[in-house]
C-alpha positions in Angstrom: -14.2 -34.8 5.0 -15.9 -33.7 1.7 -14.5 -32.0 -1.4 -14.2 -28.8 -2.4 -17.0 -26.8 -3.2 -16.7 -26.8 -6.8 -18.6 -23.6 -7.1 -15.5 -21.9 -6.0 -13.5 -23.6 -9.5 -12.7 -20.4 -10.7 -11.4 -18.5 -7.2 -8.4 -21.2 -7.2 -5.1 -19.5 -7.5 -3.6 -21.4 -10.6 -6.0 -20.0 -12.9 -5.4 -16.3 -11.6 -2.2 -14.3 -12.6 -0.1 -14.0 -9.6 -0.6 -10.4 -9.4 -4.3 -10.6 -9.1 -3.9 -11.4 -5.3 -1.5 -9.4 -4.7 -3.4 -6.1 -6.2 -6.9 -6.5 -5.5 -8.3 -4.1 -3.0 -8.7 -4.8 0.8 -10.8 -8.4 1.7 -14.7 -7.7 2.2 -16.6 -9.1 5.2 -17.1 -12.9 5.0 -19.1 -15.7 6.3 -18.2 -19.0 7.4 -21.0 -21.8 8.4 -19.7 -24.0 11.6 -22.5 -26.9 11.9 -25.2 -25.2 10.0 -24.7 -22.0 12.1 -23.2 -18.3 10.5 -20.4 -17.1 11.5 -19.7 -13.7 9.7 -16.0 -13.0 9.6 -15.4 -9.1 9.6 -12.7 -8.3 6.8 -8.8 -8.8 7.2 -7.0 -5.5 8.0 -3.3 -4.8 5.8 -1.0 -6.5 8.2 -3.5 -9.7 7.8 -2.7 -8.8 4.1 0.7 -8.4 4.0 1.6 -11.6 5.7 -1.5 -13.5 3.6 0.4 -12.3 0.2 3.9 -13.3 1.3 2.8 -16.7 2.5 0.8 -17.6 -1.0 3.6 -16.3 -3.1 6.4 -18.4 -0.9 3.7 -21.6 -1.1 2.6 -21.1 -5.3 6.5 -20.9 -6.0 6.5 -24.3 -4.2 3.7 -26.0 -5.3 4.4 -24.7 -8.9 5.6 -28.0 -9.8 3.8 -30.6 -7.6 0.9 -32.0 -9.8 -0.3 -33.8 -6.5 -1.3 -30.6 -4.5 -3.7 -27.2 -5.4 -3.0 -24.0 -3.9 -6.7 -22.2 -3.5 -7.2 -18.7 -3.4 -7.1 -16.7 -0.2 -10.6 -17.6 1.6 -11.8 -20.0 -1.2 -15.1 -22.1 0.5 -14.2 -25.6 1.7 -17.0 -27.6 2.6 -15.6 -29.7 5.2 -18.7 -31.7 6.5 -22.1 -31.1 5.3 -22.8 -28.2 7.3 -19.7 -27.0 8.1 -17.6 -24.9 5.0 -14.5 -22.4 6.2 -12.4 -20.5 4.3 -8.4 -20.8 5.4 -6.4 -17.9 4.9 -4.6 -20.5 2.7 -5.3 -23.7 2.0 -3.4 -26.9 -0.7 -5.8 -29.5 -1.1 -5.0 -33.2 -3.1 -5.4 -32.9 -6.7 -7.5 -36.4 -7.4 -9.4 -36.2 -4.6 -10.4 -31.9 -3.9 -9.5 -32.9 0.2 -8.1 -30.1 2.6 -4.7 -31.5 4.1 -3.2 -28.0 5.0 -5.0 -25.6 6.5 -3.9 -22.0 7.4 -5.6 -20.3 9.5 -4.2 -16.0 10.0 -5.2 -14.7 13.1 -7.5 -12.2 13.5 -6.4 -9.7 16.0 -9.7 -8.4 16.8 -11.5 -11.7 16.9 -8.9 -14.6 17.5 -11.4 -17.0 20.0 -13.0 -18.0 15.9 -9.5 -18.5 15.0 -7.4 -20.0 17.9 -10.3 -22.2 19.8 -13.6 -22.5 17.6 -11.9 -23.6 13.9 -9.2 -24.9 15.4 -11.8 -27.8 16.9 -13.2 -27.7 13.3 -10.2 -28.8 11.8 -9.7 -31.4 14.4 -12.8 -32.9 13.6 -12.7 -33.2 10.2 -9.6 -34.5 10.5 -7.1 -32.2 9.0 -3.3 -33.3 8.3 -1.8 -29.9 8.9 -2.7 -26.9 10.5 -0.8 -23.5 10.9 -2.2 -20.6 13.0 0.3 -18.0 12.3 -0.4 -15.3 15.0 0.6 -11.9 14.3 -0.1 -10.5 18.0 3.1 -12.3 18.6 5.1 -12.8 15.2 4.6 -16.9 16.2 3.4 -20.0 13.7 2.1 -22.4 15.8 2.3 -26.1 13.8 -0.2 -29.2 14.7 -0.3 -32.4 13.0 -3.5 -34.3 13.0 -3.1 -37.5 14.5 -5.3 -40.7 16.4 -5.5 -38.4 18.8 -6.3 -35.4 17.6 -4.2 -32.2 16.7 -1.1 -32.2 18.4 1.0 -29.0 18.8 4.4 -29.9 17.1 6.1 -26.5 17.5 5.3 -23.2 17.7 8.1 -20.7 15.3 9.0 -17.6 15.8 12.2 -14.7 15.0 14.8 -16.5 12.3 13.1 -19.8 12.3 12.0 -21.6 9.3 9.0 -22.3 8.5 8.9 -25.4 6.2 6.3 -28.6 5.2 8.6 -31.9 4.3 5.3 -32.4 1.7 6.3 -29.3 0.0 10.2 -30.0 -0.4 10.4 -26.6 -1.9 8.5 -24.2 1.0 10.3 -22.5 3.5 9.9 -18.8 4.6 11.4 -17.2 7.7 9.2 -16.2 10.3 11.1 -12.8 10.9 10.4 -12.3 6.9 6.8 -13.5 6.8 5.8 -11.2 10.0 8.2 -7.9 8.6 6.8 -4.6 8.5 7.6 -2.7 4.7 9.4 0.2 5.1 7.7 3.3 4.3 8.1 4.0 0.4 8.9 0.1 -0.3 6.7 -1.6 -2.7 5.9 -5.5 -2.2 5.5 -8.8 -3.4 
């Protein structure tokens, strides 16, 4: 797996205030390049949103304090292999070295075979540590853990279940809470 794409430096979360994510305006259309191929990504609709800005809040409270992990931006470019770069929905790389070991991946309701089957192989291949597809058709986070084997589905979360990484000691977010709906007039983040 290759570093991070350091043209990106300046999209990574700890240099933005926290409210820049959570006020800028809806995601644009994007691109992703899976073995030298295009594979435009049409942009994330408010639910996507939502549940993107609770789940970077929950994980840059957590990481706050861990000098051994980065929290990137929302869809910052990883470069994965060297003609293969995605961009997670979140994603913590290592510090020293710029590598991806937590990958996740929101799914897109109108598009989910590029989630759930074609990046899921990606980050099987490049050998990910963690991967979560959090799957709002169903209010579910499904977990895998890369291992000699390949990603292996180690649970799939749902209703008042806690979703939690034992490398982030501090993380933990409720599904219920990360798939709710605001009520109308309520203001988040």
């Amino acid at each position: 797996m290759e570093h991070l794409d350091t043209s990106v430096k300046n999209r990574r979360l700890q240099e933005l205030p926290i409210n820049a994510f959570f006020l800028r305006p809806m995601s644009q259309p994007y691109e992703e390049i899976l073995e030298g191929a295009s594979l435009p990504r049409s942009a994330p609709g408010p639910r996507h949103e939502q549940i993107c800005a609770r789940l970077h809040a929950a994980m840059a409270a957590s990481v706050a304090n861990l000098n051994s992990t980065q929290l990137l931006a929302p869809r910052t470019r990883v470069q994965v292999s060297r003609t293969t770069a995605i961009r997670p929905d979140l994603a913590l790389i290592t510090t020293a070295t710029g590598k991806l070991w937590l990958a996740v991946e929101i799914v897109h309701t109108g598009d989910h075979h590029a989630d759930t089957v074609i990046k899921k192989e990606v980050y099987e291949h490049a050998r990910v540590p963690r991967l979560w597809m959090v799957d709002p058709r169903y209010d579910n986070v499904e977990i895998y853990h890369n291992t000699e084997f390949g990603l292996v589905l180690m649970g799939i979360l749902a209703g008042s279940e806690i979703l939690a990484e034992k490398l982030v000691p501090e993380f933990q977010i409720v599904i219920a809470e990360l798939f709710a709906t605001p009520k109308a007039g309520q203001v988040q983040g």
